[in-house]
N, C-alpha and C positions, 0 to 999 in steps of 0.2 A: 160325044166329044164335048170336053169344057169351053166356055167361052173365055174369052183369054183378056187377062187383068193385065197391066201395067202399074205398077208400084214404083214412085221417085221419093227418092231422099234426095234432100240438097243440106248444105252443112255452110257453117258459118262464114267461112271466106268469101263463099259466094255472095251470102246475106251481106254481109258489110261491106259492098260493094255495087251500089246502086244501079250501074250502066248495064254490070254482069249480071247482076238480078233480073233485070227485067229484058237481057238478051235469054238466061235461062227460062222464063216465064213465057217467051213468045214461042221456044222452040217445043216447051212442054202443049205450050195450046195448041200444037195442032200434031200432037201425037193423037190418030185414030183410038175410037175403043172405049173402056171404061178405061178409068183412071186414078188414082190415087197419089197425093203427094202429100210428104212428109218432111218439117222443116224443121233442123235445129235455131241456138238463138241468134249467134253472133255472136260481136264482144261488145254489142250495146250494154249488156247486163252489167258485164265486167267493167266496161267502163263508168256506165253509172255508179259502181262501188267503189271505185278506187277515188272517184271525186267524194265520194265519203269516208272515205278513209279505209276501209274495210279490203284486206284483200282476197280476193278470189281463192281455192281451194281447186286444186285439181290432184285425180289419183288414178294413172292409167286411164285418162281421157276424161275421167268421169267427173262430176262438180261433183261435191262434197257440200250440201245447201242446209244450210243451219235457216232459224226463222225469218231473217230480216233478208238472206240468200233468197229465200223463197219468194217474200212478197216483191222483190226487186226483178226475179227471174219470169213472173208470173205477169207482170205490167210488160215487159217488153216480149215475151214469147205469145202469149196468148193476145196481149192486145197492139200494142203498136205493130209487131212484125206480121203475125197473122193476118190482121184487119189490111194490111197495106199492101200483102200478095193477094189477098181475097180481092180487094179493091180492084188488081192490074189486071189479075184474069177474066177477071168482071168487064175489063174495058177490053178484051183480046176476045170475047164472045165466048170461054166457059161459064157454065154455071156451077162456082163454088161456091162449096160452103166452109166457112172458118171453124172448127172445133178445136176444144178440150175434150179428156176422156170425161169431161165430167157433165158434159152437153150429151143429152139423149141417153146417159149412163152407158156411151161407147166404149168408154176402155177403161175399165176399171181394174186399180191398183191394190198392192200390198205394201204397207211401208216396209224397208228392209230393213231388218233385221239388226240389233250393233251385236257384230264380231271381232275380230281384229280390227277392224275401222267402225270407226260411228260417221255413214252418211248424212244422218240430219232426213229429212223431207222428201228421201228420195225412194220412187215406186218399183216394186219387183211386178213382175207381169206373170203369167200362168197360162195356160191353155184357156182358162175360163174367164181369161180377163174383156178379150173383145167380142164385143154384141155383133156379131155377123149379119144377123137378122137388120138388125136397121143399117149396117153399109150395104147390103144388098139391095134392100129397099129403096137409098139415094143413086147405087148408080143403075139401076133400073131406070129409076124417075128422069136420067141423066143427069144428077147433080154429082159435081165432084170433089168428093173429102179431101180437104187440109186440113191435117192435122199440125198441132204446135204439142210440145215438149211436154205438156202439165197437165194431169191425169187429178182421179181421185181415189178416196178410200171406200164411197159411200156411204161414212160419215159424217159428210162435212170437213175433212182434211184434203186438200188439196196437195199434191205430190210433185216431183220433177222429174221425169223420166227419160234416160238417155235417148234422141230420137232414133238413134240405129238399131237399137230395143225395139219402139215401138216399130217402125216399118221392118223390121223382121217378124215380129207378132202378128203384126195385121196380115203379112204375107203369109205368110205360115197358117191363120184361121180363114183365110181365105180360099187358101188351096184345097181345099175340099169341094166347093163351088166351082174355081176358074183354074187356067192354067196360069198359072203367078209369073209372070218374070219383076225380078227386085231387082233395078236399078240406083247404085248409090253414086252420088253425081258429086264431086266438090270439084279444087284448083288445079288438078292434076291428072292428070289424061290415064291415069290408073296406079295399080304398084308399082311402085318404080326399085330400080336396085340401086341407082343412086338419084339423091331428091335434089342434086344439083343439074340432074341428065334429063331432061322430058321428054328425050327419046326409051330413055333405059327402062321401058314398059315390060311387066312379064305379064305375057297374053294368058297365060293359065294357071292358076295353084289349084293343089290339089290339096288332102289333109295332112301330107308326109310333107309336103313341099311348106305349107304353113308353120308346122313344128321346125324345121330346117328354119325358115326366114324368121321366126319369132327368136330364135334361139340364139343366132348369130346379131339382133339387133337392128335386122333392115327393117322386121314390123315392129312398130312400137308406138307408145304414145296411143295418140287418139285413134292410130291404125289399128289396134289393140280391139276395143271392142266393135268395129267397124265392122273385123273380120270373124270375132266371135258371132257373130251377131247373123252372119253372112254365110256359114258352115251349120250354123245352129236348125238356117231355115231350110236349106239344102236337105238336111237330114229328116225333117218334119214335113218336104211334099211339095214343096215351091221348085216350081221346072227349071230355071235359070236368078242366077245374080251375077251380077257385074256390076263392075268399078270402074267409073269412066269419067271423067271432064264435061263438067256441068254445062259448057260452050261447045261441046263436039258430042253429042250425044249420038248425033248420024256418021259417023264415022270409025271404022273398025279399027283403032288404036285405044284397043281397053283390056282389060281384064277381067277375065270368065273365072270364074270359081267352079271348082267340081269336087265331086267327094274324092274319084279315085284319078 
């Protein structure tokens, strides 16, 4: 039998919000078990750019990071936000550690591709992209990986990579080893049918049900690649995902994804 992983995303509403930060952080330390979490940036990024004039690029959830995108997304993902959840877990009695994919050569990127959109700086991922072998290694040792947003090429380029990408990756090259459950944790107690209702939770989509909600416009936006992301890992071996409220994590008002 595999021994059983726990995978968190948390996303930026949460981040930009200090009090909830660090109510999500107390309730993460003392989930039993290995551990894994995964954080987007916020809108510290965004808002540092709009004080410089520059604005923000979003396309179906995803930042659009041209050069100066980069180095501004790269000082708050990897260093202020990372360092400052490393920091808290640290005072809650986990031992984390802060990464980039480009620490330990964990996760190593593709720059994407320009097709009909030119991304700029941003990383594609692969089957081959994460080192299994040294996350195994940490949470053996009991240390627990945080990861932030910014990957590399192994070139010396540094990337941006959507974090619902990466914790579906890491879950997905994990699941060979553990029994995966992926947890994607934001402001919202799960899918909702309408995002004025935080009761109007659907407990379960399937992939018929996700074509239906996509199609009519209840998923969209940054739900878009959440749930790509979320079906993707499903299909490659990860035993559960769920969508649930970063503050109610113990509580059975979320959303289960399944294939059928």
């Amino acid at each position: 039998m595999k021994p059983q992983l726990k995978i968190f995303k948390i996303g930026g509403g949460i981040i930009d919000h200090a009090p909830d930060l660090l109510e999500f952080l107390r309730l993460f330390a003392k989930v039993s078990g290995p551990k894994i979490l995964v954080h987007g940036g916020g809108k510290g990024a965004s808002d540092m750019m709009a004080s410089l004039g520059i604005t923000p690029r979003m396309l179906n959830g995803r930042r659009i990071t041209d050069e100066v995108t980069l180095d501004i997304v790269t000082m708050f993902y990897a260093g202020k936000t990372n360092k400052q959840i490393v920091a808290v877990l640290q005072s809650l009695g986990v031992n984390a550690l802060g990464l980039t994919g480009a620490d330990g050569n964990v996760i190593l990127a593709t720059k994407r591709p320009v097709r009909e959109v030119d991304y700029g700086f941003v990383g594609d991922l692969n089957e081959e992209s994460i080192n299994v072998g040294l996350i195994h290694q940490l949470l053996t040792l009991g240390i627990t990986p945080v990861f932030c947003p910014i990957n590399h090429d192994g070139k010396g380029q540094l990337l941006n990579t959507n974090a619902d990408t990466i914790a579906a990756s890491v879950a997905k090259a994990l699941s060979r080893q553990y029994a995966v459950e992926l947890h994607f944790c934001f402001e919202k107690r799960g899918v909702l049918t309408d995002v004025a209702d935080e009761k109007s939770v659907i407990s379960k989509i399937n992939l018929f049900d996700y074509a239906e909600l996509k199609e009519s416009g209840i998923i969209a936006d940054g739900m878009l690649p959440k749930l790509e992301n979320a079906f993707d890992a499903l299909q490659f071996g990860v035993d559960k995902v769920i969508i649930e409220h970063a503050l109610f994590i113990d509580e059975a008002l979320k959303t289960e994804l399944c294939l059928t």
